[in-house]
C-alpha positions in Angstrom: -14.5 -3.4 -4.5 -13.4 -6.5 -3.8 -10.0 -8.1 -4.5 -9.2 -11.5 -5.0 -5.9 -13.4 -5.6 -5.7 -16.8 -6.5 -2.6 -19.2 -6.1 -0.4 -16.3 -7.8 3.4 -17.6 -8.6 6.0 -15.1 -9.1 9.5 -15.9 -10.7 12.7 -13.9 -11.3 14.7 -16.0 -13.2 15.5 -18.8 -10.9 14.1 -17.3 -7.4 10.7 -18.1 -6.9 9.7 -15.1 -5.4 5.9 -15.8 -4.9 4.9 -18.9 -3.9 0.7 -20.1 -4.3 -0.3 -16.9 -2.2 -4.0 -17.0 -1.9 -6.2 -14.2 -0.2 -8.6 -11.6 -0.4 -9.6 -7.9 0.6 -13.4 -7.0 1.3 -15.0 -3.9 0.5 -14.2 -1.1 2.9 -11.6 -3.5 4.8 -8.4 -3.5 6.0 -6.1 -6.0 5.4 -2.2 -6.3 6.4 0.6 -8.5 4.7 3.6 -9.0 7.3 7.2 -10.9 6.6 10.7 -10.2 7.1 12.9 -9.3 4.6 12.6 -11.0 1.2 9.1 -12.8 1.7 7.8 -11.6 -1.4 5.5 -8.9 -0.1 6.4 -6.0 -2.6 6.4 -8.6 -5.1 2.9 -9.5 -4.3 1.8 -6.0 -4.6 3.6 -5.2 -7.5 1.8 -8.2 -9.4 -1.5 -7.7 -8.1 -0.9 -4.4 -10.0 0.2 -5.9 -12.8 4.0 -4.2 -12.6 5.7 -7.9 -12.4 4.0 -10.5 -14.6 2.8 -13.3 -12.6 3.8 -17.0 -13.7 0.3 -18.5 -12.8 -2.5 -17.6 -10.9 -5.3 -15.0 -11.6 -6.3 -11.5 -10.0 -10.2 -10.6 -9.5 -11.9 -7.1 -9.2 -15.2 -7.6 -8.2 -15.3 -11.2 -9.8 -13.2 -10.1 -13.2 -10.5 -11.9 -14.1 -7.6 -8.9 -14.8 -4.8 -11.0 -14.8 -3.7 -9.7 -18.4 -4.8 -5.8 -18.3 -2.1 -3.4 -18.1 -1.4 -1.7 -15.1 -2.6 1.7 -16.2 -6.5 -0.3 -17.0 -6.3 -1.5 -13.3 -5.5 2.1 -11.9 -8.9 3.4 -14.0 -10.4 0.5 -12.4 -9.9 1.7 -8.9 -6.5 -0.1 -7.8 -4.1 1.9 -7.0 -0.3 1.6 -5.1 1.7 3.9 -3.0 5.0 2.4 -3.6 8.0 1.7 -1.1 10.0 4.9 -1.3 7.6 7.4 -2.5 8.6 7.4 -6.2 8.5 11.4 -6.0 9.7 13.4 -9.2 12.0 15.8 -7.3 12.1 18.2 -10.2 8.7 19.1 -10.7 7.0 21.1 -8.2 4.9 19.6 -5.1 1.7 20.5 -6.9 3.1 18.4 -10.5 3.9 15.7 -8.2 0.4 15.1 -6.7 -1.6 15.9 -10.1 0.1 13.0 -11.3 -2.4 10.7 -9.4 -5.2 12.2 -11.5 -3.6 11.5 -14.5 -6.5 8.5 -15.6 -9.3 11.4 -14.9 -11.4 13.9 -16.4 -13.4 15.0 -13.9 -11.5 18.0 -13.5 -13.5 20.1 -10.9 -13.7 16.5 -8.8 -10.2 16.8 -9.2 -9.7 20.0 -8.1 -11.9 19.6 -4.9 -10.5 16.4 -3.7 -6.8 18.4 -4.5 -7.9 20.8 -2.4 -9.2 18.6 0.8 -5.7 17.2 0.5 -3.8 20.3 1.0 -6.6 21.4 4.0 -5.1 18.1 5.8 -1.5 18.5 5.0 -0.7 22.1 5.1 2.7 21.7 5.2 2.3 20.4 1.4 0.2 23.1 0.6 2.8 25.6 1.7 5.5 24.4 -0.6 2.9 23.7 -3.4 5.3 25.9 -6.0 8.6 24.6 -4.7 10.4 21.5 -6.2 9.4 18.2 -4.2 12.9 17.8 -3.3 12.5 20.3 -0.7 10.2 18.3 1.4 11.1 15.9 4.4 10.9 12.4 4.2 8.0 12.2 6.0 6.4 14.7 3.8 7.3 13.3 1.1 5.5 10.3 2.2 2.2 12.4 3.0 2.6 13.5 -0.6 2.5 10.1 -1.9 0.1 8.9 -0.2 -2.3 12.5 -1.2 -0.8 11.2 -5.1 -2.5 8.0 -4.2 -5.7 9.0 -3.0 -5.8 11.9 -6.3 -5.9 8.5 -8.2 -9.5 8.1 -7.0 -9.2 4.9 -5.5 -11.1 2.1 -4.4 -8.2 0.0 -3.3 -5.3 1.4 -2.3 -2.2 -0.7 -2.0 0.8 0.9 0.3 4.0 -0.6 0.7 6.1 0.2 3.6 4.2 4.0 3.9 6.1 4.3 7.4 9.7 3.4 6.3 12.4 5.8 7.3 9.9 8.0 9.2 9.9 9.0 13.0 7.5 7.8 15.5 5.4 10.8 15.0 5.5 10.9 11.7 4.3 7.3 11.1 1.0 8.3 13.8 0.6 10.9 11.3 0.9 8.7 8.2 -1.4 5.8 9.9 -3.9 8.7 10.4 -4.1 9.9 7.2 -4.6 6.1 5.9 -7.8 5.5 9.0 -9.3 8.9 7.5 -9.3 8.0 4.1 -10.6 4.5 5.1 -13.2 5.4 7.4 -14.4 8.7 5.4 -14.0 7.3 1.3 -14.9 3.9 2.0 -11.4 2.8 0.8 -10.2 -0.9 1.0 -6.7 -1.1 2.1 -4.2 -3.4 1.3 -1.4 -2.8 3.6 2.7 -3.9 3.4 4.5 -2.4 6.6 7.4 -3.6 9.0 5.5 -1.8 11.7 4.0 -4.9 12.9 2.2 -3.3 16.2 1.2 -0.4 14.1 -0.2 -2.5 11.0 -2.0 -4.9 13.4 -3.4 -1.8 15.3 -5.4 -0.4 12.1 -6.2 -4.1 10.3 -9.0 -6.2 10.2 -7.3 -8.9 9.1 -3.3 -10.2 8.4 -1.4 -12.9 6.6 2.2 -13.3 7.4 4.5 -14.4 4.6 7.5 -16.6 4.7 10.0 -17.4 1.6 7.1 -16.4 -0.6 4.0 -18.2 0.9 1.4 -17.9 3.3 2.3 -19.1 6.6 -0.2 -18.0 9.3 -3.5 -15.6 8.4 -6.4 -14.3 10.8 -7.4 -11.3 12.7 -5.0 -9.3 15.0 -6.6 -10.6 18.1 -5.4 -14.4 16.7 -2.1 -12.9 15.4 -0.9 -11.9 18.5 -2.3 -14.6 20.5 -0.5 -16.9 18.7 2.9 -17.5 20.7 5.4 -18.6 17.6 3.9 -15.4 15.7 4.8 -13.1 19.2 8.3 -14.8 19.0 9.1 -14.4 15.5 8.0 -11.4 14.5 5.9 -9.4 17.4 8.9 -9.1 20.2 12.0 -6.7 20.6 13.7 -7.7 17.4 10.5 -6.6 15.3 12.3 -3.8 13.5 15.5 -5.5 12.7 13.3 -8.6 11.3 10.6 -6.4 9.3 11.5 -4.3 6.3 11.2 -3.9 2.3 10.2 -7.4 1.5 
């Protein structure tokens, strides 16, 4: 699937949030969206699924204009988003938590197979399958979110931030889990995250926003070639300058 956004504005009240963002994800690519804090990169995401209404501008599946469907018409589409801070139900058990990804499907024994590959790569999920989510980890909880996402049956999957909060091993973990599903399901990835080295490791292309808009765009190789880009955002200060956006 292929995703297209063209010159999207995005306004809360008087702060311009989004400002003409223009790009595009290719099928089976990977594509990472860097900024510091407050560029309008959750924003983005959170419009392309149709969560915050856009002021102008259009969204394209495959060439189809779904700038007015309803975020749950997108998610049966194939778009889906793992957002910034898990959004787990702490009261319902681990195994509630992740059916909830399958709630567009009806392919039930497809459901229950993919279910089951996710708790073969994430044990520790499968071990508290009974319990209450609240006993997991954050970085479980973040493997669970992500297992959510991919019970959605995605052919886009948006994550915002999936490494936030976690530990260096942890996040190796998380980046894995995002290659596999990639590499193995074909998956396009759209991909928010202040790990700038990590993002860049995994993507085949970036675009860095600034106060809303597009500032720089390319591959990684370019990205990091480009001096102002290593000073702004790719040197010692890169986790104090990237976060939530």
């Amino acid at each position: 699937m292929r995703l297209e956004v063209r010159d999207i504005h995005v306004r809360y009240g008087r702060v311009h949030a989004v400002r003409d963002i223009s790009l595009c994800v290719e099928p089976r690519e990977i594509v990472a969206v860097l900024g510091a804090n407050g560029a309008g990169k959750s924003s983005l995401l959170k419009t392309i699924l149709g969560l915050v209404p856009a002021a102008s501008g259009a969204i394209l599946l495959d060439g189809t204009d779904v700038t007015g469907w309803a975020p749950s018409r997108r998610v049966r589409s194939g778009l889906v988003l793992v957002p910034e801070g898990r959004r787990i139900v702490m009261s319902l058990t681990v195994h509630e938590n992740l059916l909830m990804g399958a709630f567009t499907r009806s392919d039930v024994r497809a459901v229950g197979r993919e279910t089951g590959e996710i708790y073969e790569h994430f044990p520790n999920l499968a071990a508290r399958r009974d319990m209450p989510a609240s006993v997991l980890s954050g970085g479980e909880q973040q493997m669970l979110a992500i297992g959510r996402g991919l019970l959605a049956n995605p052919r886009i999957m948006m994550l915002d931030e999936p490494s936030l909060g976690l530990s260096p091993r942890l996040t190796n973990e998380v980046f894995a889990m995002v290659t596999r599903a990639h590499r193995e399901r074909g998956i396009s990835i759209l991909l928010v995250e202040q790990n700038t080295q990590k993002a860049l490791d995994i993507a085949d292309r970036a675009y860095v926003l600034e106060l809303g808009s597009i500032v720089m765009e390319g591959t990684p190789r370019t990205l990091r070639a480009d001096r102002s880009l290593r000073d702004a955002y790719l040197g010692g200060g890169e986790r104090r300058k990237f976060g939530a956006g």
